[in-house]
N, CA, C and O atoms as a GROMACS GRO file, in nm:
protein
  272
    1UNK      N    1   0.083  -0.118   0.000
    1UNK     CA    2   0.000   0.000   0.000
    1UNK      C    3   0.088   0.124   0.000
    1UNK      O    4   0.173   0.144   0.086
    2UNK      N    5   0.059   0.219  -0.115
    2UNK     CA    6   0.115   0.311  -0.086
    2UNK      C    7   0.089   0.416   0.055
    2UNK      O    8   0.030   0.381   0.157
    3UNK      N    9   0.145   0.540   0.030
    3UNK     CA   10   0.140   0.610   0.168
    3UNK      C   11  -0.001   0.702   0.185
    3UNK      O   12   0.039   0.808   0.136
    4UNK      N   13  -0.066   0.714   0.202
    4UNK     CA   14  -0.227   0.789   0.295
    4UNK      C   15  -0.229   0.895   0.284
    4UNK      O   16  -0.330   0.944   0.235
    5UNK      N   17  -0.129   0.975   0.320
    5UNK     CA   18  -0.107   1.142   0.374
    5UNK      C   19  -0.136   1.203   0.274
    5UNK      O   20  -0.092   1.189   0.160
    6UNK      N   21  -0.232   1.295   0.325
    6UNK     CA   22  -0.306   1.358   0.154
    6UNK      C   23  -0.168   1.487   0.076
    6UNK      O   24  -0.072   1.529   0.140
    7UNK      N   25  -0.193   1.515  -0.038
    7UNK     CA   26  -0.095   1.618  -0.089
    7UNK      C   27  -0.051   1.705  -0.038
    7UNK      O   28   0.072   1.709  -0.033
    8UNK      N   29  -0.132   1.820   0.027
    8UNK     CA   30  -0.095   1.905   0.111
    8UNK      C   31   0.038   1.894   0.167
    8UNK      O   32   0.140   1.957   0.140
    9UNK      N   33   0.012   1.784   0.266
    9UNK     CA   34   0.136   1.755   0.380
    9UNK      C   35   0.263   1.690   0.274
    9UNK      O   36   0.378   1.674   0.314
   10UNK      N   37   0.243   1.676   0.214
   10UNK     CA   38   0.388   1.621   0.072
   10UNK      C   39   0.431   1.740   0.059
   10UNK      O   40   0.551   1.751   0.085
   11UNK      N   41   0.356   1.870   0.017
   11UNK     CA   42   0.409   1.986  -0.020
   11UNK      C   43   0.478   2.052   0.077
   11UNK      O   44   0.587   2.107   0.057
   12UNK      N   45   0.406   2.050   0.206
   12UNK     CA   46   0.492   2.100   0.290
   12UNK      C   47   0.607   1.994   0.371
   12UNK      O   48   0.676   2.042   0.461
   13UNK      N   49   0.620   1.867   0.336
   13UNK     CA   50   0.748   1.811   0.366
   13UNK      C   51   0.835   1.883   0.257
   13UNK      O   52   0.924   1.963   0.286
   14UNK      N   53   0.807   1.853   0.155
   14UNK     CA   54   0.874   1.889   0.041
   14UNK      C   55   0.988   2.058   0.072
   14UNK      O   56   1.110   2.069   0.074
   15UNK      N   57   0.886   2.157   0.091
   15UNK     CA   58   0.922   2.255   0.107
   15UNK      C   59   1.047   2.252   0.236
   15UNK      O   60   1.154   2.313   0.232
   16UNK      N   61   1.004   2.173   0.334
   16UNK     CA   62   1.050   2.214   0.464
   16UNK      C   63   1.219   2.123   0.437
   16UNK      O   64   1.306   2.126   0.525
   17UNK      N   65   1.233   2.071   0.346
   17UNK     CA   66   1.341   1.959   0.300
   17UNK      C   67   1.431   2.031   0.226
   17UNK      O   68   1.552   2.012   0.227
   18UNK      N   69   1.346   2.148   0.137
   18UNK     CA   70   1.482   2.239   0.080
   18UNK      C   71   1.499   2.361   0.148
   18UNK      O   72   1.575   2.445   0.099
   19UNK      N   73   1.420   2.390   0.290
   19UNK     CA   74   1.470   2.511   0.355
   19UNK      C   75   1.570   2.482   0.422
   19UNK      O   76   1.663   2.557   0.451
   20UNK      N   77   1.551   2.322   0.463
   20UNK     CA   78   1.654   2.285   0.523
   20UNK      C   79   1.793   2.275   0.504
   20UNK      O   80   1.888   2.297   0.580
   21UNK      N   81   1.786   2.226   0.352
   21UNK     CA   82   1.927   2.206   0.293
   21UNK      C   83   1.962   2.379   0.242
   21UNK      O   84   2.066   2.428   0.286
   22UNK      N   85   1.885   2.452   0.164
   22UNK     CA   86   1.933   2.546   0.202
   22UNK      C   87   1.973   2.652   0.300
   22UNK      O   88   2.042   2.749   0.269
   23UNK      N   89   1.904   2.616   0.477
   23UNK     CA   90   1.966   2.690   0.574
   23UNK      C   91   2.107   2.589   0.558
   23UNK      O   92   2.219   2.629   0.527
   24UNK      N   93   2.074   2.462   0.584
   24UNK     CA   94   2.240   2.431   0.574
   24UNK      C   95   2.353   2.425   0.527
   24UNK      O   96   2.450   2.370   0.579
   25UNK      N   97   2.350   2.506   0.382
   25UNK     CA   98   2.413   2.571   0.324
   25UNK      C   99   2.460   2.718   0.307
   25UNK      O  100   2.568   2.759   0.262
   26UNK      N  101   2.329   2.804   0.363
   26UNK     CA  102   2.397   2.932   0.430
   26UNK      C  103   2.511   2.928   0.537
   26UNK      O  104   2.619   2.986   0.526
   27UNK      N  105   2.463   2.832   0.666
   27UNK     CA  106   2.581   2.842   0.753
   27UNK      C  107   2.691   2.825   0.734
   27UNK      O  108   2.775   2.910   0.764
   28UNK      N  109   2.732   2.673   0.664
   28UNK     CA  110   2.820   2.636   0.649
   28UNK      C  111   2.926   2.757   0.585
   28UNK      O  112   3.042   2.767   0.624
   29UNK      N  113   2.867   2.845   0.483
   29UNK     CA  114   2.906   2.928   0.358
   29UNK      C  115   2.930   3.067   0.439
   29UNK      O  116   3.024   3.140   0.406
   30UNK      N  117   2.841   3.102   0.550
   30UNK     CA  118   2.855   3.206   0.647
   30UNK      C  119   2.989   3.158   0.744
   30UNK      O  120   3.093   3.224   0.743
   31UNK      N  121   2.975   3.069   0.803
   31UNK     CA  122   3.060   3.008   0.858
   31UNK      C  123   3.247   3.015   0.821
   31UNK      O  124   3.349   3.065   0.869
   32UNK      N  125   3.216   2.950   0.734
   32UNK     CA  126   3.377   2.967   0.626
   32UNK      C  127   3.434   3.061   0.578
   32UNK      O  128   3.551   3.054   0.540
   33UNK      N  129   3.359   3.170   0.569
   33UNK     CA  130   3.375   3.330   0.519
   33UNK      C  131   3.423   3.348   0.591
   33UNK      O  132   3.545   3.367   0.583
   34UNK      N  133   3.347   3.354   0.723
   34UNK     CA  134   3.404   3.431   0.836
   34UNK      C  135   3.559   3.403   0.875
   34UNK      O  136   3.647   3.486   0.893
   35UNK      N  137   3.567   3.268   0.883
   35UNK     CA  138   3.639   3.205   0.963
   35UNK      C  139   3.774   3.267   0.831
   35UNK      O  140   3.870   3.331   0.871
   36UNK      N  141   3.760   3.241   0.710
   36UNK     CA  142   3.888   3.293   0.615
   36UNK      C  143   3.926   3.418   0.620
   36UNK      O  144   4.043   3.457   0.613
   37UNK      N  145   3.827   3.486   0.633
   37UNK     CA  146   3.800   3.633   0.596
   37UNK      C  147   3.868   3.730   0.720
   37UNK      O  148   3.927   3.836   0.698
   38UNK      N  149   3.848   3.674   0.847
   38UNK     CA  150   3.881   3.715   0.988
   38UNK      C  151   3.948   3.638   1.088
   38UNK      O  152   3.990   3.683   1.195
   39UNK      N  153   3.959   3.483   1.035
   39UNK     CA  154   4.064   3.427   1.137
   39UNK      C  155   4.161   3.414   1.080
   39UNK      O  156   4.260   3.440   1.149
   40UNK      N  157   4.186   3.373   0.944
   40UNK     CA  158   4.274   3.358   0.863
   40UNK      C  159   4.328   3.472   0.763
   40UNK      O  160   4.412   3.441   0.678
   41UNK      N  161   4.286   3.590   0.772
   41UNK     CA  162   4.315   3.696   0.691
   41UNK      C  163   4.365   3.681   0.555
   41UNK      O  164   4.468   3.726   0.504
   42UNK      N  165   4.248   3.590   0.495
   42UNK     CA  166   4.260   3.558   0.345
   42UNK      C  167   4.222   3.668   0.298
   42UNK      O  168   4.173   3.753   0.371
   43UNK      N  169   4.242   3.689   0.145
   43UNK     CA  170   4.142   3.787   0.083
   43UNK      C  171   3.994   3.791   0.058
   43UNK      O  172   3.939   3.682   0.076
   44UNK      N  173   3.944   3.855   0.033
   44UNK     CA  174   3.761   3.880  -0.026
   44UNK      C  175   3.769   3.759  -0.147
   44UNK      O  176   3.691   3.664  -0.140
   45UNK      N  177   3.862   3.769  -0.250
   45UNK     CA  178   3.833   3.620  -0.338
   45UNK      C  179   3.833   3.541  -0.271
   45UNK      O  180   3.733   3.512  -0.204
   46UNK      N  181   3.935   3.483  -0.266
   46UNK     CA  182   3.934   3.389  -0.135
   46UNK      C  183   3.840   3.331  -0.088
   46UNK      O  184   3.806   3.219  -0.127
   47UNK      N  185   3.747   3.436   0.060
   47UNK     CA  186   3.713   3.363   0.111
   47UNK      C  187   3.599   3.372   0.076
   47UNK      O  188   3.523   3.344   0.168
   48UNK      N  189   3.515   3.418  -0.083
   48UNK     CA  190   3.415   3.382  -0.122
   48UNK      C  191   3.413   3.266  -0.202
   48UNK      O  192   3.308   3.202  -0.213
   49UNK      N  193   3.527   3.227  -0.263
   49UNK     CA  194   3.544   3.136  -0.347
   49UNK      C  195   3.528   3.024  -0.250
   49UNK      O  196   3.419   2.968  -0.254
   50UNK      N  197   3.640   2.967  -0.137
   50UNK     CA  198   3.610   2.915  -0.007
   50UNK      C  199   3.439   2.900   0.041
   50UNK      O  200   3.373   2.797   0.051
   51UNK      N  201   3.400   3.037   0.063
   51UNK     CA  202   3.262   2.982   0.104
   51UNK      C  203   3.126   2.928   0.003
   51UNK      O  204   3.009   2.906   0.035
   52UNK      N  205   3.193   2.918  -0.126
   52UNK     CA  206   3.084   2.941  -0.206
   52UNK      C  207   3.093   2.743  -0.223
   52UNK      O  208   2.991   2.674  -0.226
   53UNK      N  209   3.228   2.687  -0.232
   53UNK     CA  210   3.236   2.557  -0.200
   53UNK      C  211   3.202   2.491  -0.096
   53UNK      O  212   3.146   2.383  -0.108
   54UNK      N  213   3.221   2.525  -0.019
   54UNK     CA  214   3.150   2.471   0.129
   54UNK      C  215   2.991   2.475   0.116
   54UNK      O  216   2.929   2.386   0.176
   55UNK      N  217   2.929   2.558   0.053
   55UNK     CA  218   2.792   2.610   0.022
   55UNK      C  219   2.751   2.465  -0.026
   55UNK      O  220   2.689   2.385   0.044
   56UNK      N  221   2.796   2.444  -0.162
   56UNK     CA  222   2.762   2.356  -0.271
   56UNK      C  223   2.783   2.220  -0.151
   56UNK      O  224   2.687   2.169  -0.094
   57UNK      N  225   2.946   2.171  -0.125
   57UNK     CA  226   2.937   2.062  -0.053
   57UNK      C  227   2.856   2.077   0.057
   57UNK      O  228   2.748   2.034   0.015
   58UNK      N  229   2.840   2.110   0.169
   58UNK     CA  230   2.697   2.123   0.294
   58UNK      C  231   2.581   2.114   0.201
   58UNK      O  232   2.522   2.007   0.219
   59UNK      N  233   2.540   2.170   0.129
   59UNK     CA  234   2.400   2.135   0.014
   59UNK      C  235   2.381   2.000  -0.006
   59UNK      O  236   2.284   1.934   0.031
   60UNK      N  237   2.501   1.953  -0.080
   60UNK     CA  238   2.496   1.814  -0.141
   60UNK      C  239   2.511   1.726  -0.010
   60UNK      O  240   2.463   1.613  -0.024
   61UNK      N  241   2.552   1.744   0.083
   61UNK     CA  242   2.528   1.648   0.202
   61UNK      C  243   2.410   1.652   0.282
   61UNK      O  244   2.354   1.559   0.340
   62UNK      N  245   2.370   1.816   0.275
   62UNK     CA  246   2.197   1.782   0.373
   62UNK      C  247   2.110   1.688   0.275
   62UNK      O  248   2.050   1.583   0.300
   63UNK      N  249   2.122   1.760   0.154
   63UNK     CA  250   2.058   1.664   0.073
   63UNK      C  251   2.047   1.470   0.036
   63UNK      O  252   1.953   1.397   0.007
   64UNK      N  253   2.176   1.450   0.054
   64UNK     CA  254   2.181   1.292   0.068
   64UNK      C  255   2.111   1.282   0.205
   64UNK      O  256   2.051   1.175   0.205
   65UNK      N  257   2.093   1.347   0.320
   65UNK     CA  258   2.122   1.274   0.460
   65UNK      C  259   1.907   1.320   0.436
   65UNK      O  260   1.823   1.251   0.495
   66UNK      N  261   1.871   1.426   0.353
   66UNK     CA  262   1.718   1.443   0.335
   66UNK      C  263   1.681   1.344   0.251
   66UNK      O  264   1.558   1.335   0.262
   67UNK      N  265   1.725   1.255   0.163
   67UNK     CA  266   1.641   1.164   0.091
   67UNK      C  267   1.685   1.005   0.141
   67UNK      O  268   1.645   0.906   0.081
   68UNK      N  269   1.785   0.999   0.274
   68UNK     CA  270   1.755   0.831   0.341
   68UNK      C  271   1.626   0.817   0.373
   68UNK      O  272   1.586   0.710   0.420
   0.00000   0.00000   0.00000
Protein backbone atom coordinates (compact mmCIF):
# COMPACT_ATOMS: atom_id res chain seq x y z
CA UNK A 1 0.00 0.00 0.00
CA UNK A 2 1.15 3.11 -0.87
CA UNK A 3 1.40 6.10 1.68
CA UNK A 4 -2.27 7.89 2.95
CA UNK A 5 -1.07 11.42 3.74
CA UNK A 6 -3.06 13.58 1.54
CA UNK A 7 -0.95 16.18 -0.89
CA UNK A 8 -0.95 19.05 1.11
CA UNK A 9 1.36 17.55 3.80
CA UNK A 10 3.88 16.21 0.72
CA UNK A 11 4.09 19.86 -0.20
CA UNK A 12 4.92 21.00 2.90
CA UNK A 13 7.48 18.11 3.66
CA UNK A 14 8.74 18.89 0.41
CA UNK A 15 9.22 22.55 1.07
CA UNK A 16 10.50 22.14 4.65
CA UNK A 17 13.41 19.59 3.00
CA UNK A 18 14.82 22.39 0.80
CA UNK A 19 14.70 25.11 3.55
CA UNK A 20 16.54 22.85 5.23
CA UNK A 21 19.27 22.06 2.93
CA UNK A 22 19.33 25.46 2.02
CA UNK A 23 19.66 26.90 5.74
CA UNK A 24 22.40 24.31 5.74
CA UNK A 25 24.13 25.71 3.24
CA UNK A 26 23.97 29.32 4.30
CA UNK A 27 25.81 28.42 7.53
CA UNK A 28 28.20 26.36 6.49
CA UNK A 29 29.06 29.28 3.58
CA UNK A 30 28.55 32.06 6.47
CA UNK A 31 30.60 30.08 8.58
CA UNK A 32 33.77 29.67 6.26
CA UNK A 33 33.75 33.30 5.19
CA UNK A 34 34.04 34.31 8.36
CA UNK A 35 36.39 32.05 9.63
CA UNK A 36 38.88 32.93 6.15
CA UNK A 37 38.00 36.33 5.96
CA UNK A 38 38.81 37.15 9.88
CA UNK A 39 40.64 34.27 11.37
CA UNK A 40 42.74 33.58 8.63
CA UNK A 41 43.15 36.96 6.91
CA UNK A 42 42.60 35.58 3.45
CA UNK A 43 41.42 37.87 0.83
CA UNK A 44 37.61 38.80 -0.26
CA UNK A 45 38.33 36.20 -3.38
CA UNK A 46 39.34 33.89 -1.35
CA UNK A 47 37.13 33.63 1.11
CA UNK A 48 34.14 33.82 -1.22
CA UNK A 49 35.44 31.36 -3.47
CA UNK A 50 36.10 29.15 -0.07
CA UNK A 51 32.62 29.82 1.04
CA UNK A 52 30.84 29.41 -2.06
CA UNK A 53 32.36 25.57 -2.00
CA UNK A 54 31.50 24.71 1.29
CA UNK A 55 27.92 26.10 0.22
CA UNK A 56 27.62 23.56 -2.71
CA UNK A 57 29.37 20.62 -0.53
CA UNK A 58 26.97 21.23 2.94
CA UNK A 59 23.99 21.35 0.14
CA UNK A 60 24.96 18.14 -1.41
CA UNK A 61 25.28 16.48 2.02
CA UNK A 62 21.97 17.82 3.73
CA UNK A 63 20.58 16.64 0.73
CA UNK A 64 21.81 12.92 0.69
CA UNK A 65 21.22 12.74 4.60
CA UNK A 66 17.18 14.42 3.35
CA UNK A 67 16.41 11.64 0.91
CA UNK A 68 17.55 8.31 3.41
Amino acid sequence: MGDLSPPAMEGRAAMKKWSFIAMHAAVAATFIFLLQRFGLNASLESSLLWALTFAVCAAGLAYKQSIR
